[in-house]
C-alpha positions in Angstrom: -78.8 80.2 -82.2 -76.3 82.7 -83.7 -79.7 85.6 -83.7 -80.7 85.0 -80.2 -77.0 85.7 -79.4 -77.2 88.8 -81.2 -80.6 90.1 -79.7 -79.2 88.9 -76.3 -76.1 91.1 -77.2 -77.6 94.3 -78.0 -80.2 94.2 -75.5 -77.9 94.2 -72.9 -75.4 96.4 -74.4 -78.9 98.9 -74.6 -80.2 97.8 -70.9 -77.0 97.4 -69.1 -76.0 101.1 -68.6 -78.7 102.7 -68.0 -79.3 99.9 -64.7 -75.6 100.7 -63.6 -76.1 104.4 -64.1 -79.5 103.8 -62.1 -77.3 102.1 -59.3 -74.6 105.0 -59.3 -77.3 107.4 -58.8 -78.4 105.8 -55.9 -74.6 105.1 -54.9 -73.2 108.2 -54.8 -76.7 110.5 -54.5 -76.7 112.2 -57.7 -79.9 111.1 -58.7 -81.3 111.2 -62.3 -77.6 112.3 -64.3 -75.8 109.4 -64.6 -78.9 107.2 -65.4 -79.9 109.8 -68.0 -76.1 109.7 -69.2 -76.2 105.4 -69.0 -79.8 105.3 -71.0 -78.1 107.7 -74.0 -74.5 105.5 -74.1 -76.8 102.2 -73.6 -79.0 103.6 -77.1 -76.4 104.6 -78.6 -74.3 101.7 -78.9 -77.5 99.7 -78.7 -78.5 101.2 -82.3 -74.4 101.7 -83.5 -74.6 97.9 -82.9 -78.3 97.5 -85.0 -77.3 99.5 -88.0 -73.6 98.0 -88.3 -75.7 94.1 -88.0 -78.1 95.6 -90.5 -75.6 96.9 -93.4 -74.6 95.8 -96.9 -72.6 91.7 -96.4 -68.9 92.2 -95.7 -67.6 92.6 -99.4 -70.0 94.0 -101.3 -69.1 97.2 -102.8 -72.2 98.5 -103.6 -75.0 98.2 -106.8 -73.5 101.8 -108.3 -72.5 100.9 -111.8 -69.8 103.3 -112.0 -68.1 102.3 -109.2 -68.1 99.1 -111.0 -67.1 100.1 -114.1 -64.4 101.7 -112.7 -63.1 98.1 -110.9 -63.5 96.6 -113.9 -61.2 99.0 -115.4 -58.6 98.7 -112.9 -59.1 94.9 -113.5 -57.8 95.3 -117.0 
């Protein structure tokens, strides 16, 4: 359940303004701007939102043994 909220999140966060940038056009007659401006925020965020689901587990630092050796150190 928790993955289908998360695919349901950032497809809409990726659909959603290009649709109300689509209706704007039409609103206020300005045609293709503000859905070309809605599709770019809407991928943006859409893949800002991917890569941040997609990185390293909240605390974990990282495989680089010197960076490890080093909080070993400070450890000690």
């Amino acid at each position: 359940m928790e993955w289908t909220s998360r695919v349901t999140t950032i497809s809409l966060e990726m659909a959603l303004p290009g649709l109300l940038g689509h209706w704007a056009d039409q609103h206020w007659g300005t045609e293709p701007v503000l859905l070309v401006l809605g599709v770019i925020a809407g991928f943006t965020a859409g893949m800002w939102h991917l890569i941040k689901l997609a990185g390293p587990p909240p605390g974990d630092r990282g495989t680089d043994p010197a960076s490890s050796k080093e909080q070993n150190q400070l450890k000690r």
